[in-house]
PDB file with one MODEL, atoms N, CA, C and O in Angstrom:
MODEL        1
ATOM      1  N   UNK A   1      77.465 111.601  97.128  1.00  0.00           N
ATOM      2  CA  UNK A   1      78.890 111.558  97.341  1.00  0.00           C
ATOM      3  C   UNK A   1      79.374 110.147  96.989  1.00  0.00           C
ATOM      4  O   UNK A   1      78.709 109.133  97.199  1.00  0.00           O
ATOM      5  N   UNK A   2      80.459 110.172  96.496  1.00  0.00           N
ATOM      6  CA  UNK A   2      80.458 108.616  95.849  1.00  0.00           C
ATOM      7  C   UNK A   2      81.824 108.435  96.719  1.00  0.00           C
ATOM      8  O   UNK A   2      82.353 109.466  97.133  1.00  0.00           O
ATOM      9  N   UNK A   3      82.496 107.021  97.055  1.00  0.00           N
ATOM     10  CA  UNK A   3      82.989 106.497  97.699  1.00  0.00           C
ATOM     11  C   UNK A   3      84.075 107.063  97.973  1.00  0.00           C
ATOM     12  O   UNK A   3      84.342 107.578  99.059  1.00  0.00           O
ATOM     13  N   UNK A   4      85.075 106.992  96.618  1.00  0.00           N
ATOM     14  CA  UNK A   4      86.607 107.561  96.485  1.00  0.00           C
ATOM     15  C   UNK A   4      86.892 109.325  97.126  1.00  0.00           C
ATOM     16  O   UNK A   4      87.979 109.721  97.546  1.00  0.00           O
ATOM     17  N   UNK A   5      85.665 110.130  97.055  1.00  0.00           N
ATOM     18  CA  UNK A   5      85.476 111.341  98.146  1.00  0.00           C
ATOM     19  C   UNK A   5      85.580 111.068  99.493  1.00  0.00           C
ATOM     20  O   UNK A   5      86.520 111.363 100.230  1.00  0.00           O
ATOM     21  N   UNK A   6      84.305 110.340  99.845  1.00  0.00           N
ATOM     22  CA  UNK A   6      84.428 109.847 101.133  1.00  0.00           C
ATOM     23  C   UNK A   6      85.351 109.233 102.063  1.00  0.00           C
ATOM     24  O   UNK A   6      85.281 109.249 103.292  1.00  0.00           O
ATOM     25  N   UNK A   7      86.386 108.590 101.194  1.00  0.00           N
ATOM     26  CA  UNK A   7      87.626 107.641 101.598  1.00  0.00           C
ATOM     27  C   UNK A   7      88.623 108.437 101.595  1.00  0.00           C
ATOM     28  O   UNK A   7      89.525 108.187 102.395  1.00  0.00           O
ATOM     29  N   UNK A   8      88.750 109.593 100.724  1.00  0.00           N
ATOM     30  CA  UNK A   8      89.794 110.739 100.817  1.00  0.00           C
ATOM     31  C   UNK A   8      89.556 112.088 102.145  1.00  0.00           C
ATOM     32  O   UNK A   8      90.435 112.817 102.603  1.00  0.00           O
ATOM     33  N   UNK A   9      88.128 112.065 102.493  1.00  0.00           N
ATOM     34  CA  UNK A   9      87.922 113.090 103.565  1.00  0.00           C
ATOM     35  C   UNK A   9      88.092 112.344 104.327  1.00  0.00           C
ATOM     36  O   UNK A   9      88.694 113.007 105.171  1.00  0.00           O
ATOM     37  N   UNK A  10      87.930 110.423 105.079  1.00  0.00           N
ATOM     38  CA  UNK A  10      88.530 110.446 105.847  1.00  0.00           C
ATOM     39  C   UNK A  10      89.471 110.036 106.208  1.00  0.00           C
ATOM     40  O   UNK A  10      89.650 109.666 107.368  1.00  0.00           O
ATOM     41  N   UNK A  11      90.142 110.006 105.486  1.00  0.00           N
ATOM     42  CA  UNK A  11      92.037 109.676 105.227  1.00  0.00           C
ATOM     43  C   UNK A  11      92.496 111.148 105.732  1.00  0.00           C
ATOM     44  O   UNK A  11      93.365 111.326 106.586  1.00  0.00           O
ATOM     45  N   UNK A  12      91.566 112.475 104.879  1.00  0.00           N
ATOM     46  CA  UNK A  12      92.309 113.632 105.826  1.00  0.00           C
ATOM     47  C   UNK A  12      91.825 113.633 107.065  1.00  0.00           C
ATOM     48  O   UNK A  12      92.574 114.148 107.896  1.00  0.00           O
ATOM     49  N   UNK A  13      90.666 113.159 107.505  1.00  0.00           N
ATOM     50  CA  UNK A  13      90.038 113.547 108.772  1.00  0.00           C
ATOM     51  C   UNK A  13      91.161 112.650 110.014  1.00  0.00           C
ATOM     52  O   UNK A  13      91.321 112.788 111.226  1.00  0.00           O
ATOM     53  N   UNK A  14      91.596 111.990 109.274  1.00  0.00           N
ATOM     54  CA  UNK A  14      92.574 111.221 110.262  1.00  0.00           C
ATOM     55  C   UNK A  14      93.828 111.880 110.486  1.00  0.00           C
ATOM     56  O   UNK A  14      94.218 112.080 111.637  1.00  0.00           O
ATOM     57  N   UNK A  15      94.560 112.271 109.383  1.00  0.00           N
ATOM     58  CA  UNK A  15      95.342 112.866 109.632  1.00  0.00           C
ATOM     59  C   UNK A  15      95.770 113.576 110.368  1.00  0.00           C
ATOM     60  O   UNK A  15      96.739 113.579 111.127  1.00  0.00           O
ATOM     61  N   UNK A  16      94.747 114.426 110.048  1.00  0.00           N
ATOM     62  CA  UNK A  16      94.640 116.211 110.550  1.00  0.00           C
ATOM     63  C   UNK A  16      94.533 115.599 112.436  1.00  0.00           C
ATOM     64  O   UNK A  16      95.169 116.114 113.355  1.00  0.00           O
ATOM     65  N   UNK A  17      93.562 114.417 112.572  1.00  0.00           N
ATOM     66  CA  UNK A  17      93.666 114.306 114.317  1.00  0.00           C
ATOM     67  C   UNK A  17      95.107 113.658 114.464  1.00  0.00           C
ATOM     68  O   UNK A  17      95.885 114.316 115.155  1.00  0.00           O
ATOM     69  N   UNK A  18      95.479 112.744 114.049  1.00  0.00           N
ATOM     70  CA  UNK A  18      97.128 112.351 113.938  1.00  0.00           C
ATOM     71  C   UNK A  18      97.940 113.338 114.437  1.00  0.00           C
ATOM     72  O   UNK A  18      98.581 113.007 115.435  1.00  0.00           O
ATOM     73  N   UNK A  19      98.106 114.529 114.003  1.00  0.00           N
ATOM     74  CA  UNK A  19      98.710 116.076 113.654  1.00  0.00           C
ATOM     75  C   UNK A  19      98.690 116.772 114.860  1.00  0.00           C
ATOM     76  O   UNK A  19      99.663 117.396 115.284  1.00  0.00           O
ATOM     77  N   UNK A  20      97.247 116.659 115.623  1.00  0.00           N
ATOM     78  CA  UNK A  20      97.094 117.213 116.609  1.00  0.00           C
ATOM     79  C   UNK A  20      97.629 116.851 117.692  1.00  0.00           C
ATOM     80  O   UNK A  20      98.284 117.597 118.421  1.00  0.00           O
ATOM     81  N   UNK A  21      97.354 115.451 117.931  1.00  0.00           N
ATOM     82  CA  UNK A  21      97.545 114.727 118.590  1.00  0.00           C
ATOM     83  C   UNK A  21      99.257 114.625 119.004  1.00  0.00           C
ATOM     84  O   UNK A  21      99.529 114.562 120.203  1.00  0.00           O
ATOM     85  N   UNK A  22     100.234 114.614 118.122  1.00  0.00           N
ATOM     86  CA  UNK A  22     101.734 114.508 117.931  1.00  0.00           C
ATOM     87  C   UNK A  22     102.362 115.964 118.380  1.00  0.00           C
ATOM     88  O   UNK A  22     103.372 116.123 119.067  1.00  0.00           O
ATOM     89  N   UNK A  23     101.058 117.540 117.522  1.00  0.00           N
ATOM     90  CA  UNK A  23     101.677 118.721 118.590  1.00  0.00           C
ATOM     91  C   UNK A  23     101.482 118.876 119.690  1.00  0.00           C
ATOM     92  O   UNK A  23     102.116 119.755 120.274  1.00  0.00           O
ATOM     93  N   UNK A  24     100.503 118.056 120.407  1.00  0.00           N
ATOM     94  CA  UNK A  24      99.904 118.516 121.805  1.00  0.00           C
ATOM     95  C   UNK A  24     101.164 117.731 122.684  1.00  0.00           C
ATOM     96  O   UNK A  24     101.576 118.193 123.749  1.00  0.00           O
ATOM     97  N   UNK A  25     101.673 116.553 122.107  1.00  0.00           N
ATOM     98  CA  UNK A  25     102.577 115.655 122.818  1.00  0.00           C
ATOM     99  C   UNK A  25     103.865 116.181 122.661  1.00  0.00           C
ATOM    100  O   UNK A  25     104.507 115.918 123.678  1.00  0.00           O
ATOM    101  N   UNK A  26     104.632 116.897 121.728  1.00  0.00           N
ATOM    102  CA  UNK A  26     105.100 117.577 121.878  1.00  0.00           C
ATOM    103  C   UNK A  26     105.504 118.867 122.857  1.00  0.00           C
ATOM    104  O   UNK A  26     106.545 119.051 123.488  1.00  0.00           O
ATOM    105  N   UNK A  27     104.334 119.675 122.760  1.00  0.00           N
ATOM    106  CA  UNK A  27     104.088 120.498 123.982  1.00  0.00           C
ATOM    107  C   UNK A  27     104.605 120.064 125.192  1.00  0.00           C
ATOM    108  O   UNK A  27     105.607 120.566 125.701  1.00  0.00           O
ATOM    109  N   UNK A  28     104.001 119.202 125.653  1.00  0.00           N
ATOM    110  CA  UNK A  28     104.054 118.628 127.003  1.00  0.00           C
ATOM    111  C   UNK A  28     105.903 118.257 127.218  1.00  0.00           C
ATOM    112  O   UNK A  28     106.446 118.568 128.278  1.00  0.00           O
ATOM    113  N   UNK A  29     106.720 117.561 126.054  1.00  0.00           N
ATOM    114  CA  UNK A  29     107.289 116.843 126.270  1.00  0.00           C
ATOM    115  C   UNK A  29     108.492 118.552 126.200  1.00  0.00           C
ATOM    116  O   UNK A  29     109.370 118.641 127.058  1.00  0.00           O
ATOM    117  N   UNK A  30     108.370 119.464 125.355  1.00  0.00           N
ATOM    118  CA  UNK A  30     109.068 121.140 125.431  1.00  0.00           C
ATOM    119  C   UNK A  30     108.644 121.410 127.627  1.00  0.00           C
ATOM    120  O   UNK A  30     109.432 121.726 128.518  1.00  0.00           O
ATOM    121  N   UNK A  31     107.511 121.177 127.687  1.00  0.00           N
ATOM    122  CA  UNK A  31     107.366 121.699 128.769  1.00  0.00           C
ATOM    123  C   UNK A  31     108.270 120.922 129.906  1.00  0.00           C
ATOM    124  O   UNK A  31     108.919 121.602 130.701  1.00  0.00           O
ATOM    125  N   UNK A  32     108.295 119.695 129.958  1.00  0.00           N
ATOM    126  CA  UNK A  32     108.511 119.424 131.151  1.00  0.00           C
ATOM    127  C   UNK A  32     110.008 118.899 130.896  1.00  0.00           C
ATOM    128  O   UNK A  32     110.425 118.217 131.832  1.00  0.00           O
ATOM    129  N   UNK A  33     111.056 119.102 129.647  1.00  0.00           N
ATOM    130  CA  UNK A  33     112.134 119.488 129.620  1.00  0.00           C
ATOM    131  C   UNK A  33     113.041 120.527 130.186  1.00  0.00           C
ATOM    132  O   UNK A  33     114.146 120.587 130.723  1.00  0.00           O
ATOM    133  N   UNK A  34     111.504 121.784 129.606  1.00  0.00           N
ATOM    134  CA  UNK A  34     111.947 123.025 130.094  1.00  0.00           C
ATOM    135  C   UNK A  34     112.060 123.522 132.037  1.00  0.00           C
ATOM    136  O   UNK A  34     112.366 124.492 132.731  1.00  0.00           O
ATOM    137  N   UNK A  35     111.649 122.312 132.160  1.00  0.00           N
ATOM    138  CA  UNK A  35     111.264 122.487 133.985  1.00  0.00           C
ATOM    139  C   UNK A  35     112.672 121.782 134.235  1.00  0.00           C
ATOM    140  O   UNK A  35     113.051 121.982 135.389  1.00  0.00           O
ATOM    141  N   UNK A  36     113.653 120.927 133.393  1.00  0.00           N
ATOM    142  CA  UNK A  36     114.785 120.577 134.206  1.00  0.00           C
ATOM    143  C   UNK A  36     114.887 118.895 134.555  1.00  0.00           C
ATOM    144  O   UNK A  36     115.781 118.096 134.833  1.00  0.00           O
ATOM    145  N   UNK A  37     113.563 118.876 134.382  1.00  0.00           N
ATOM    146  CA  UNK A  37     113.649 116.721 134.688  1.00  0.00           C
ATOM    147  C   UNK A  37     113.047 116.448 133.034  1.00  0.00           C
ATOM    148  O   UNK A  37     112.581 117.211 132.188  1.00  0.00           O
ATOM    149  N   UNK A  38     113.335 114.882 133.066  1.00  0.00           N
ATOM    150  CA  UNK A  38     113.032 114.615 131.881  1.00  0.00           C
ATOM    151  C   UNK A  38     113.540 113.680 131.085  1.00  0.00           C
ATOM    152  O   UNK A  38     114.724 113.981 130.931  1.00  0.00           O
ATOM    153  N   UNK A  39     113.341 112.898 130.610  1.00  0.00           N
ATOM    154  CA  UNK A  39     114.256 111.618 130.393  1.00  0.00           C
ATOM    155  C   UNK A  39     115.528 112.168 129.250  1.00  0.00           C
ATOM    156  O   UNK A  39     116.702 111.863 129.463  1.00  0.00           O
ATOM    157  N   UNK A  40     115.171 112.898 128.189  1.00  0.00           N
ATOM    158  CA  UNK A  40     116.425 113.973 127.469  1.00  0.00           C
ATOM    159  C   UNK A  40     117.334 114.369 128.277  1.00  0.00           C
ATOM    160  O   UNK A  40     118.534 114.223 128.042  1.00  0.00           O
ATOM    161  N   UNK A  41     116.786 115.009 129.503  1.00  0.00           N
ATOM    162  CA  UNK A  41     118.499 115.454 130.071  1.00  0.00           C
ATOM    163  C   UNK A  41     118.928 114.554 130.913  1.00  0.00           C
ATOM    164  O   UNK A  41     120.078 114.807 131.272  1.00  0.00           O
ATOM    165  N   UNK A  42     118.241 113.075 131.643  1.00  0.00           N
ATOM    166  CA  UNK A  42     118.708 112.272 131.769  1.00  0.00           C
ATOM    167  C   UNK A  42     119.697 111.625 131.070  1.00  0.00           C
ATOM    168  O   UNK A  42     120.784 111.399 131.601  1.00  0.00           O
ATOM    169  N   UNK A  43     119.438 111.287 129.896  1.00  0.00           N
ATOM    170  CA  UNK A  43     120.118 110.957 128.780  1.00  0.00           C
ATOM    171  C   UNK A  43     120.998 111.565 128.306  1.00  0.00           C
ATOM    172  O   UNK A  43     121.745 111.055 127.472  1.00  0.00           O
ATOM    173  N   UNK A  44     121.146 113.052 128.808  1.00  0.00           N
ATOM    174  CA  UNK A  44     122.240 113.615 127.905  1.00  0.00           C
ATOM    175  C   UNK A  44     123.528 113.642 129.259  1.00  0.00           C
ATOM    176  O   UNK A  44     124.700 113.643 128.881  1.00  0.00           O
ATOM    177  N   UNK A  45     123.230 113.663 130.855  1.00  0.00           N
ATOM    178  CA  UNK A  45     124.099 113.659 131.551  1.00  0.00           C
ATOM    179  C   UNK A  45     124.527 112.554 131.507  1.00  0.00           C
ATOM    180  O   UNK A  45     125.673 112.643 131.948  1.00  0.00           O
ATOM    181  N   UNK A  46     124.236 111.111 131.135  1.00  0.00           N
ATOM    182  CA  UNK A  46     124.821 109.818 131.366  1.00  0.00           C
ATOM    183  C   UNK A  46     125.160 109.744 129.724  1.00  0.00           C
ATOM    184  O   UNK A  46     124.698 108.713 129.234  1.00  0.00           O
ATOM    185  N   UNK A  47     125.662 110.359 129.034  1.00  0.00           N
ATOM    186  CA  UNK A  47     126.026 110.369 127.604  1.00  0.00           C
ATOM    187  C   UNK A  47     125.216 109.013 127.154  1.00  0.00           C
ATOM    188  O   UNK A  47     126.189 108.437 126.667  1.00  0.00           O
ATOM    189  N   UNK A  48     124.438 108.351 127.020  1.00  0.00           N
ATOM    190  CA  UNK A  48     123.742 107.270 126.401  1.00  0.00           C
ATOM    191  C   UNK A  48     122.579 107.680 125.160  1.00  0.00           C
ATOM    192  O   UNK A  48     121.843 106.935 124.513  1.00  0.00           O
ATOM    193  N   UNK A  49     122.766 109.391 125.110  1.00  0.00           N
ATOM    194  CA  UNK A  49     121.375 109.381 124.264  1.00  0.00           C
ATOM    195  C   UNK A  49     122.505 109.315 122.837  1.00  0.00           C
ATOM    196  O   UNK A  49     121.993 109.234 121.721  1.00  0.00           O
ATOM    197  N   UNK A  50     124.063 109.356 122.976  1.00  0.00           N
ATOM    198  CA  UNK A  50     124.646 109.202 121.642  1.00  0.00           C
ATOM    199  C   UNK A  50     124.624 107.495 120.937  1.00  0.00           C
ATOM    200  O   UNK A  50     124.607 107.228 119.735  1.00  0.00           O
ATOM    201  N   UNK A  51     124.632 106.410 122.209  1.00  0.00           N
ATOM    202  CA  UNK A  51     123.869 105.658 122.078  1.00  0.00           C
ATOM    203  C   UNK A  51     122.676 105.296 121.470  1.00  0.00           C
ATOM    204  O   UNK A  51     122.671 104.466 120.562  1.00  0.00           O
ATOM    205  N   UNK A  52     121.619 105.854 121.891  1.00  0.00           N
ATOM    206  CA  UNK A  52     120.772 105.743 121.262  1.00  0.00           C
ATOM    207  C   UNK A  52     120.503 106.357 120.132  1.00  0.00           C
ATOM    208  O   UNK A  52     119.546 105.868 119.531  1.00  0.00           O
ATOM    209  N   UNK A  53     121.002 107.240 119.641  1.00  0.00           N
ATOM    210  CA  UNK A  53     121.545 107.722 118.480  1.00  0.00           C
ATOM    211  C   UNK A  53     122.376 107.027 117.070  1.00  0.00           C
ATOM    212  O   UNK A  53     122.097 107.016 115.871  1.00  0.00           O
ATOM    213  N   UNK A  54     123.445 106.510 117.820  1.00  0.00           N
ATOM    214  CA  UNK A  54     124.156 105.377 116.993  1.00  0.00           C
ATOM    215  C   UNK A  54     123.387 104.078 116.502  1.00  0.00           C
ATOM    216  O   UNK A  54     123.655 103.384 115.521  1.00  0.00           O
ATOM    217  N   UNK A  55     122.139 103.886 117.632  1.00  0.00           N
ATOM    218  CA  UNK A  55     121.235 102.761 117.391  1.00  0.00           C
ATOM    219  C   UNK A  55     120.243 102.999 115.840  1.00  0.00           C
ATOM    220  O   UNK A  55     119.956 102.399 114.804  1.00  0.00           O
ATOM    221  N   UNK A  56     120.000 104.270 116.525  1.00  0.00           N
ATOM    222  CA  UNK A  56     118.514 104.594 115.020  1.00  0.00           C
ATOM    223  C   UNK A  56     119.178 104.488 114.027  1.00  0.00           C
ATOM    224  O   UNK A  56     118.649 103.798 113.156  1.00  0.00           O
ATOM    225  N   UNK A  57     120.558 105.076 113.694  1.00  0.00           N
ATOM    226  CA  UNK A  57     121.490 105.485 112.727  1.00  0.00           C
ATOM    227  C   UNK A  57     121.369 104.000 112.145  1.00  0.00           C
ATOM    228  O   UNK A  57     120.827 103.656 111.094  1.00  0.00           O
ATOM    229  N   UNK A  58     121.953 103.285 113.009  1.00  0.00           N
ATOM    230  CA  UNK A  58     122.500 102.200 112.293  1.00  0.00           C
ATOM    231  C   UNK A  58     121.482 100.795 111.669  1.00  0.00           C
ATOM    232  O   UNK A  58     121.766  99.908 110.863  1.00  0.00           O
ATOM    233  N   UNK A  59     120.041 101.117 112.556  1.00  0.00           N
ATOM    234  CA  UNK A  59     118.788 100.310 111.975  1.00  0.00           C
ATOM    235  C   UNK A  59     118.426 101.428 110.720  1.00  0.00           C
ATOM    236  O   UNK A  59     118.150 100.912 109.637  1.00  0.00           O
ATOM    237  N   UNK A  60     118.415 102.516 110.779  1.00  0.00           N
ATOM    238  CA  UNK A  60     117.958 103.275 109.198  1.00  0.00           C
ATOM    239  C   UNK A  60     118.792 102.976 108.117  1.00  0.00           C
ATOM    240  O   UNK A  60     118.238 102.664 107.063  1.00  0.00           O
ATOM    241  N   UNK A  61     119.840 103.005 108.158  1.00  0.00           N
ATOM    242  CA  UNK A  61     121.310 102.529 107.332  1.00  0.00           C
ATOM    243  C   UNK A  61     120.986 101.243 106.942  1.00  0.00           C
ATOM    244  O   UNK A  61     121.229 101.004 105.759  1.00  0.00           O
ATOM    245  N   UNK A  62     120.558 100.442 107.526  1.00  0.00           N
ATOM    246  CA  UNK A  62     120.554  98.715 107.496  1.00  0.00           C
ATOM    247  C   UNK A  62     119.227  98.875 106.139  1.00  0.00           C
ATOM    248  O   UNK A  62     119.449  98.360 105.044  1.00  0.00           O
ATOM    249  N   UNK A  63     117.987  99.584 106.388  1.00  0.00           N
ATOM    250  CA  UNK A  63     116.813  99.373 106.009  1.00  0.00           C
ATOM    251  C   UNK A  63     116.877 100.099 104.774  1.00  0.00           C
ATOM    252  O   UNK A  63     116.111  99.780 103.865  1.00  0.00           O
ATOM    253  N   UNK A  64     117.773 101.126 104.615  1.00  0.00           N
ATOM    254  CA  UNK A  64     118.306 101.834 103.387  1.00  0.00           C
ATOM    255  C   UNK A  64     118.524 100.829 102.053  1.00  0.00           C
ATOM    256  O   UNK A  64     117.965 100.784 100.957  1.00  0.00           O
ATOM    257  N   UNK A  65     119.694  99.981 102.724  1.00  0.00           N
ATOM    258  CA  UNK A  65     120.329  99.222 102.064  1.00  0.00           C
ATOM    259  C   UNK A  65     119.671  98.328 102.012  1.00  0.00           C
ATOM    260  O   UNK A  65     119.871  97.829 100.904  1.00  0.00           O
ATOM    261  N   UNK A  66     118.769  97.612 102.684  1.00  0.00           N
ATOM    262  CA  UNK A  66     118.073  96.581 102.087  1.00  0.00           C
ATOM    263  C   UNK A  66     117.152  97.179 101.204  1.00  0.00           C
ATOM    264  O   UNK A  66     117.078  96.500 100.180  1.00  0.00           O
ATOM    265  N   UNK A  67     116.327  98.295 101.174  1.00  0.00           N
ATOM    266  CA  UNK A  67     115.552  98.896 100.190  1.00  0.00           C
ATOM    267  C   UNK A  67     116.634  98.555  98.801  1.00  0.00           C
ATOM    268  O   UNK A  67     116.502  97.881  97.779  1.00  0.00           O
ATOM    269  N   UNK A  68     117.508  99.222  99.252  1.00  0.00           N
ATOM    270  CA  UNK A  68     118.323  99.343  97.693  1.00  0.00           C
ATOM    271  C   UNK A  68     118.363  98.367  97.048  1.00  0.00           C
ATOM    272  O   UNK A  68     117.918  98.411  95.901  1.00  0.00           O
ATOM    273  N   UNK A  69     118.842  97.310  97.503  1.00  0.00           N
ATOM    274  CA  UNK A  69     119.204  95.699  97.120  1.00  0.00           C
ATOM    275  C   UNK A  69     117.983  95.060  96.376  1.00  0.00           C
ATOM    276  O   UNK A  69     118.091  94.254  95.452  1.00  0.00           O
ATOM    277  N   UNK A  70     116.547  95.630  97.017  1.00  0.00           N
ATOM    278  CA  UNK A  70     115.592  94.528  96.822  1.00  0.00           C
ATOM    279  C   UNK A  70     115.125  95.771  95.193  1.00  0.00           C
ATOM    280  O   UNK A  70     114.444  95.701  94.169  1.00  0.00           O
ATOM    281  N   UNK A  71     115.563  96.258  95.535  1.00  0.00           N
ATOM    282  CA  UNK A  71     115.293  97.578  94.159  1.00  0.00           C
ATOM    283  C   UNK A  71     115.747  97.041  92.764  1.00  0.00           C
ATOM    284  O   UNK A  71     115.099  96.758  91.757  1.00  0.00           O
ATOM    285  N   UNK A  72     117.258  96.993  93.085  1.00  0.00           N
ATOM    286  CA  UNK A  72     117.791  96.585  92.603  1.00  0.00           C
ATOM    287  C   UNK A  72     117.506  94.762  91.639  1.00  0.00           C
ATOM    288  O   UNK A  72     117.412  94.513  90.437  1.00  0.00           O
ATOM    289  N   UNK A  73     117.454  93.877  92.835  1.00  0.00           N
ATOM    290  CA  UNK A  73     116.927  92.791  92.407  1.00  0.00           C
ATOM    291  C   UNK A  73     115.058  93.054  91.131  1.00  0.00           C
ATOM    292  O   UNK A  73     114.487  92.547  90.165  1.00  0.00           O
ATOM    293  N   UNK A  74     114.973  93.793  91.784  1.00  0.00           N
ATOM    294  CA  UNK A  74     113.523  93.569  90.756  1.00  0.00           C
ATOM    295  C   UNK A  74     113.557  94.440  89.828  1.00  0.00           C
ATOM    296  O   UNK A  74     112.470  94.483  89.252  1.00  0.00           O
ATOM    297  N   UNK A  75     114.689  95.520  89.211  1.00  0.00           N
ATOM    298  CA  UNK A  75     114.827  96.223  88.108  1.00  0.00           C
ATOM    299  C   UNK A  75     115.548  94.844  87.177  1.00  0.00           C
ATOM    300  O   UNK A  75     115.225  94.495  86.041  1.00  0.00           O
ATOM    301  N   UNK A  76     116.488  94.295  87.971  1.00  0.00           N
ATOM    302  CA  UNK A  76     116.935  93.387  87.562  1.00  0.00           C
ATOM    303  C   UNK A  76     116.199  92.348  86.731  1.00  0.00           C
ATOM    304  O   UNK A  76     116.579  92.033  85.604  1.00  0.00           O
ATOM    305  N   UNK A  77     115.035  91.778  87.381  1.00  0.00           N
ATOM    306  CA  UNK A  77     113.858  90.936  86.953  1.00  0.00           C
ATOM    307  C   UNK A  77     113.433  91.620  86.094  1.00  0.00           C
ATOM    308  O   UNK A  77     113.850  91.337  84.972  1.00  0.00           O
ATOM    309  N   UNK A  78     112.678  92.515  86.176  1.00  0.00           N
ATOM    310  CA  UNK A  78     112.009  93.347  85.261  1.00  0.00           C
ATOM    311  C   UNK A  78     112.674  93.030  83.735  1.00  0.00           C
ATOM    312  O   UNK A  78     112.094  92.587  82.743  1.00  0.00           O
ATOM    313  N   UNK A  79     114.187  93.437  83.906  1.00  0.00           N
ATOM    314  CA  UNK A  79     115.230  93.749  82.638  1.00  0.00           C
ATOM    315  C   UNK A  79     114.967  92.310  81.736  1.00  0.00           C
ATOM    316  O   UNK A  79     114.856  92.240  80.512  1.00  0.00           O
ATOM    317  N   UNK A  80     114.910  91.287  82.640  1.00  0.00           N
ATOM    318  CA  UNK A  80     115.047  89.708  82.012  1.00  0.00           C
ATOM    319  C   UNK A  80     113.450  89.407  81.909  1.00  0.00           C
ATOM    320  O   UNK A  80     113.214  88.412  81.224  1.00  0.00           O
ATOM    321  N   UNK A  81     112.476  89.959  82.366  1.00  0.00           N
ATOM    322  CA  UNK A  81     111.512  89.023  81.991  1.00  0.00           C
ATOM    323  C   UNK A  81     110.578  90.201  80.847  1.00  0.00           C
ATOM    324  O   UNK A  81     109.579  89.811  80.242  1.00  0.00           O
TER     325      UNK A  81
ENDMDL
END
């Protein structure tokens, strides 16, 4: 078995536990919503999860646009050098 196999089974072997790991936490987090406590419906009776909402929004937006810019700058370079 030569390396670049080996480095690709365990790149999936990670994954695939990654995967598991994120539905099982899931589960838990459906379940004990569904019981009525829970930091979600905390959040949704003190209206703050639109808050925290407006937050992600506005750090993804920020990181968008800096992607773009720095894109931009090095098509730019590219063009001149």
């Amino acid at each position: 078995m030569n390396k670049m196999t080996y480095l690709k089974q365990l790149l999936l072997t990670g994954c695939m536990l990654l995967m598991v790991g994120v539905l099982q936490a899931q589960t838990a987090a459906d379940s004990t919503a569904a019981s009525g406590g829970g930091l979600m419906s905390t959040m949704r009776s003190h209206n703050k999860i639109y808050v925290v909402m407006a937050v992600c929004l506005t750090i993804l937006t920020v990181l968008i646009l800096y992607l773009i810019r720095i894109d931009l700058k090095v098509s730019k370079k590219e063009k001149t050098a």
